[in-house]
GUSEMI-928280 format. One line per field, with one value per residue (C-alpha): residue in three letters; x, y, z. Coordinates in Angstrom, 1 decimal. Layout:
! GUSEMI-928280
residuo (ALA,...)
x (X,...)
y (Y,...)
z (Z,...)
END
This chain:
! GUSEMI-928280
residuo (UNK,UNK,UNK,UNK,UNK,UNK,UNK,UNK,UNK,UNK,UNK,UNK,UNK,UNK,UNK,UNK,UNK,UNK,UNK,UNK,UNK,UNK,UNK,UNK,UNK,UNK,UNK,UNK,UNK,UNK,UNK,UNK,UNK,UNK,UNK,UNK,UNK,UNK,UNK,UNK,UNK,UNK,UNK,UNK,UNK,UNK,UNK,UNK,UNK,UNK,UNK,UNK,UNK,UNK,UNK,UNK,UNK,UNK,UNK,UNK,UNK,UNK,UNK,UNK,UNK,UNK,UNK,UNK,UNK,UNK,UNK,UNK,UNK,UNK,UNK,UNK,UNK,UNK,UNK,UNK,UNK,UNK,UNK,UNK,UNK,UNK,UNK,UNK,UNK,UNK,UNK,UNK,UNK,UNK,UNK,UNK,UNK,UNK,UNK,UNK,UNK,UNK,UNK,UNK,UNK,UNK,UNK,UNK,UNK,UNK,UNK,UNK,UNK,UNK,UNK,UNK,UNK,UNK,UNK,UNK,UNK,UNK,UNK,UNK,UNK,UNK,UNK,UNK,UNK,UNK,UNK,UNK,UNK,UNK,UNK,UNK,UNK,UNK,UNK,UNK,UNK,UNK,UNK,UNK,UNK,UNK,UNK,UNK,UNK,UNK,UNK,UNK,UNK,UNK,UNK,UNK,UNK,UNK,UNK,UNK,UNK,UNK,UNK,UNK,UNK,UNK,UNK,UNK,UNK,UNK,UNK,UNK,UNK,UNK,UNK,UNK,UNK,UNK,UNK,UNK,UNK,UNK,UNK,UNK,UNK,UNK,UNK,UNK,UNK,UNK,UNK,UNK,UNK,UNK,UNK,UNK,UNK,UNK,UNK,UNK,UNK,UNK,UNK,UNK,UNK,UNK,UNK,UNK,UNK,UNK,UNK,UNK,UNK,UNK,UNK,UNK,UNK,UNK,UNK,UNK,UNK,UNK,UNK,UNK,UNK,UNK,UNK,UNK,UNK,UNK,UNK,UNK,UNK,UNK,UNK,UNK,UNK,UNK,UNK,UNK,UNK,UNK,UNK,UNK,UNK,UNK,UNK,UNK,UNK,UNK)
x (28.7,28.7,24.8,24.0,25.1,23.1,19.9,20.4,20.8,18.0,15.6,17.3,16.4,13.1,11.9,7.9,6.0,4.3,7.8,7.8,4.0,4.7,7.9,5.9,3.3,5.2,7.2,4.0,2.5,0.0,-1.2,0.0,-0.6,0.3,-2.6,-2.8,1.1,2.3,5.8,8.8,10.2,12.8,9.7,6.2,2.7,-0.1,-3.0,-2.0,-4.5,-3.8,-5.6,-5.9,-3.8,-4.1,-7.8,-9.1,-11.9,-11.0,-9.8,-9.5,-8.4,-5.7,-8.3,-4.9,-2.7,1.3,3.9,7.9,11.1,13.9,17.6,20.5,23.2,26.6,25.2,21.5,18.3,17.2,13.3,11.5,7.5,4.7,0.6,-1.3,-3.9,-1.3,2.1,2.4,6.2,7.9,9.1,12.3,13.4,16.8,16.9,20.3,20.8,22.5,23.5,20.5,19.7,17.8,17.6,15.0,16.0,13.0,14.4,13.2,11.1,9.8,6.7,4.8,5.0,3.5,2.0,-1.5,-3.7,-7.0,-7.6,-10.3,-7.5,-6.1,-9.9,-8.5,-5.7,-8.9,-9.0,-9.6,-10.0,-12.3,-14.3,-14.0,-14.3,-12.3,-12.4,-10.3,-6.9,-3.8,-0.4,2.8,6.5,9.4,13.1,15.5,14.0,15.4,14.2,16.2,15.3,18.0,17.7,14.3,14.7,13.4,15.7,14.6,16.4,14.9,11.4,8.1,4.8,1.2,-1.2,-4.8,-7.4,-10.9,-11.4,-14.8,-15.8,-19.0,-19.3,-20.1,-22.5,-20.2,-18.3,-15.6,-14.4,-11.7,-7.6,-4.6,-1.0,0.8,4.8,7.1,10.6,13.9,16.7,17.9,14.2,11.6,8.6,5.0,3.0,-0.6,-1.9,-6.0,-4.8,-9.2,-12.0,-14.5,-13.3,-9.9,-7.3,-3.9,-1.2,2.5,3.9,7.3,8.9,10.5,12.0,9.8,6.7,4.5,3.7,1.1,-1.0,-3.4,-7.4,-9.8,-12.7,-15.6,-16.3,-19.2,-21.5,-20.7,-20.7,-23.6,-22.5,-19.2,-20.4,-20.5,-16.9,-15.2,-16.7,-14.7,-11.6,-10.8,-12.2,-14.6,-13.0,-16.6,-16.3,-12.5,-11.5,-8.5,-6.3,-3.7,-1.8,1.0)
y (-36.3,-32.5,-32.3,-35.9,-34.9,-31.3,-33.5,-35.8,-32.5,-31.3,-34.0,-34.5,-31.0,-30.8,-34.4,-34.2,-34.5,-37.2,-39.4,-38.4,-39.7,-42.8,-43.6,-42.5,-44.7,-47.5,-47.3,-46.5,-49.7,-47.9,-46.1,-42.5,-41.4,-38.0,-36.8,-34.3,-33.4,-30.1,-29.1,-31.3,-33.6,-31.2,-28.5,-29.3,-29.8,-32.2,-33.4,-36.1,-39.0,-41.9,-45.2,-48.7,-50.0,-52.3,-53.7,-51.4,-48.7,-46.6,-43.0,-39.6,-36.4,-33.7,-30.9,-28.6,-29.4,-30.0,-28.3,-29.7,-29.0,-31.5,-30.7,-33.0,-33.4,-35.1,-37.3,-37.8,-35.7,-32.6,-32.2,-29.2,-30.4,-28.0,-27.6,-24.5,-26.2,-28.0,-26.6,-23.2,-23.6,-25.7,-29.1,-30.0,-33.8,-35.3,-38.2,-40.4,-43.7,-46.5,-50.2,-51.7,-48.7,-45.8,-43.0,-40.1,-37.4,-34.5,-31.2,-29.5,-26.5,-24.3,-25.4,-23.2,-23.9,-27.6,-29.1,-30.0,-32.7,-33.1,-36.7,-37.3,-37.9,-41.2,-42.8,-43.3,-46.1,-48.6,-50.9,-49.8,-46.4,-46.3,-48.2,-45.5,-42.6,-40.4,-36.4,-34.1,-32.5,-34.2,-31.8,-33.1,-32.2,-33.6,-33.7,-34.9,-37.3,-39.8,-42.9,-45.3,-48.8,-51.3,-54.6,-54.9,-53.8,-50.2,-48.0,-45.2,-42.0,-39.0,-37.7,-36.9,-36.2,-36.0,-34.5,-35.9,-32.9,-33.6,-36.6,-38.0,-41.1,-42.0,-44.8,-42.3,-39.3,-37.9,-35.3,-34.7,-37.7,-36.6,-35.4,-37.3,-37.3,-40.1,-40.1,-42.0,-42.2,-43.4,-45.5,-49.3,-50.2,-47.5,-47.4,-46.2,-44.5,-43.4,-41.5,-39.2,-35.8,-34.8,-36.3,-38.6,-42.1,-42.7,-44.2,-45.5,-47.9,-48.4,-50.2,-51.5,-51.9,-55.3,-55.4,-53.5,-54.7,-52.7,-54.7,-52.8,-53.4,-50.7,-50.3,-48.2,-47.1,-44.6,-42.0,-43.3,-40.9,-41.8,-45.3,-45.8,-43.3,-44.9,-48.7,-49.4,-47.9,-49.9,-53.3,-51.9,-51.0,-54.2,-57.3,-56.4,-56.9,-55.6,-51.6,-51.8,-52.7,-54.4,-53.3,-55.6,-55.0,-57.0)
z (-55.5,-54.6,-56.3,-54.2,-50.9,-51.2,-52.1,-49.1,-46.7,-47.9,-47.6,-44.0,-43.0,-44.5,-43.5,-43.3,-39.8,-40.9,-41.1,-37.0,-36.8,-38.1,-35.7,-32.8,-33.6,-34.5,-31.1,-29.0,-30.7,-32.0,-28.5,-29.1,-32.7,-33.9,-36.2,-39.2,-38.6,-40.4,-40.5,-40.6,-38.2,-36.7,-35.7,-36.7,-35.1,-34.5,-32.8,-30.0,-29.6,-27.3,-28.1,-26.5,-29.6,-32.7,-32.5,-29.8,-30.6,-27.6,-29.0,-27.0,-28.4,-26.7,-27.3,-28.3,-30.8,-29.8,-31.2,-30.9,-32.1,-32.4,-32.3,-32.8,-29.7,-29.3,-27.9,-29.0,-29.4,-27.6,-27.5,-26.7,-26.6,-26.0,-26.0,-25.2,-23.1,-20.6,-20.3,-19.5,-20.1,-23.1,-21.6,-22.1,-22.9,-24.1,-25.4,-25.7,-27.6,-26.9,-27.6,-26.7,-24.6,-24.6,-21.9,-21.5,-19.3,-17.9,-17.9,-14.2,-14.2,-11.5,-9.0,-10.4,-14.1,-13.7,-16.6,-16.3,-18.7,-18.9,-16.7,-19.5,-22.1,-20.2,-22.0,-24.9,-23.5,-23.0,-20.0,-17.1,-17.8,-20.9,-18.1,-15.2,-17.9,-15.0,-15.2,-13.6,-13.8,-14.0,-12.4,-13.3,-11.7,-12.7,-9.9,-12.1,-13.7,-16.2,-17.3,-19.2,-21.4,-21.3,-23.4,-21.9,-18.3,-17.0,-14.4,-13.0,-11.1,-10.1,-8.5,-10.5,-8.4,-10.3,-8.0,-9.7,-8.8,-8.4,-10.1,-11.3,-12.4,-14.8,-12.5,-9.6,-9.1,-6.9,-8.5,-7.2,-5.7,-4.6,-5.0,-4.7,-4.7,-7.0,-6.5,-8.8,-6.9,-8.9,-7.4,-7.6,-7.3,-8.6,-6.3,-6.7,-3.8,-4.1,-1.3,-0.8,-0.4,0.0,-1.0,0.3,-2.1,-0.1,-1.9,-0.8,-2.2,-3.0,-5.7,-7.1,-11.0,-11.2,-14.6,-16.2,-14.5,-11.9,-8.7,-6.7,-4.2,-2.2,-1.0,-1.8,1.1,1.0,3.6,5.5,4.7,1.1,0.8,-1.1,-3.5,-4.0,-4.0,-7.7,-8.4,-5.6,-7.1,-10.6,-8.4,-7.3,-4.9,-2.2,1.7,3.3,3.2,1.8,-2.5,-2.7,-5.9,-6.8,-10.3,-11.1)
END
């Protein structure tokens, strides 16, 4: 028993990455896959591809490779996740289990240790963005975030604001098109709001989760000078209202 209970520890503690890569994948339904893993599930590394899923040819490539480590809690998992192209400081995650349940919780860091992704990576998902083909920068910050699945339903508390910086779009030779500020708020119903910090493609919206469902609804216009420019990409965007796109997801 003694000699049975060491070999069971030990395969616990040295677990191979590529046991991680296959949960991940299986839970992301196929649309994040962790490639060429090294190291074990508890701290390894790997290449992080998102994809539009089972049958979709859509692939895009982190161009760093991520490195985590994984420590056990009383009460579930602490995750420390990292990449040396987009997060200048290790983010924190803790993830706690549950009947039916599962909640992720965002460890805060400073303002000026955002994490920032390439917008070129969100391709890989497949419609509408292996479509657009958008390039940019993509700054995330995180206020107490948590967001936790229950038997199907999604709740979310806390703040997180991506500021998308000079975006392009292959439908466009306007580059940039412009920057804007995307804010995810928590509470009994989470809400969406999109809103043009710059740029001459104006974009504004706001948006609700019901169950675990986005409702949103916005328009997109073009700076005068620039609506010739702009005129293919707001027919993608949504239904033409004369100079306006109307966006409706949901």
């Amino acid at each position: 028993m003694g000699a049975l209970s060491g070999l069971l520890l030990t395969v616990f503690l040295q677990a191979p990455a590529s046991w991680l890569a296959a949960v991940v994948s299986d839970a992301a339904s196929g649309k994040v896959s962790l490639l060429e893993p090294r190291g074990t599930v508890w701290s390894g590394s790997a290449r992080l591809q998102l994809s539009g899923g089972a049958g979709s040819n859509d692939r895009s490539l982190l161009p760093d490779r991520v490195n985590w480590s994984i420590r056990p809690t009383l009460d579930g998992l602490s995750i420390r996740f990292a990449a040396d192209c987009c997060t200048p400081k290790p983010l924190s995650l803790l993830v706690t289990p549950g009947w039916g349940r599962v909640r992720l919780a965002v460890q805060d860091g400073p303002p000026a240790e955002r994490s920032v992704w390439p917008a070129a990576l969100l391709t890989g998902l497949g419609t509408p963005w292996n479509t657009l083909q958008v390039e940019g920068q993509l700054s995330l910050l995180t206020q107490g975030l948590s967001v936790e699945w229950n038997q199907g339903r999604l709740s979310v508390a806390g703040r997180a604001e991506l500021l998308a910086i000079d975006l392009s779009s292959r439908l466009s030779t306007l580059k940039p098109m412009g920057s804007y500020r995307i804010i995810l708020a928590g509470g009994n119903t989470a809400t969406l709001d999109v809103t043009t910090i710059e740029g001459s493609l104006q974009l504004v919206g706001s948006g609700q989760w019901v169950g675990s469902r986005l409702h949103f609804e916005g328009t997109a216009s073009a700076t005068p000078e620039r609506e010739a420019a702009l005129s293919n990409l707001l027919n993608i965007l949504g239904r033409r209202n004369g100079p306006r796109s109307l966006i409706k997801v949901g």
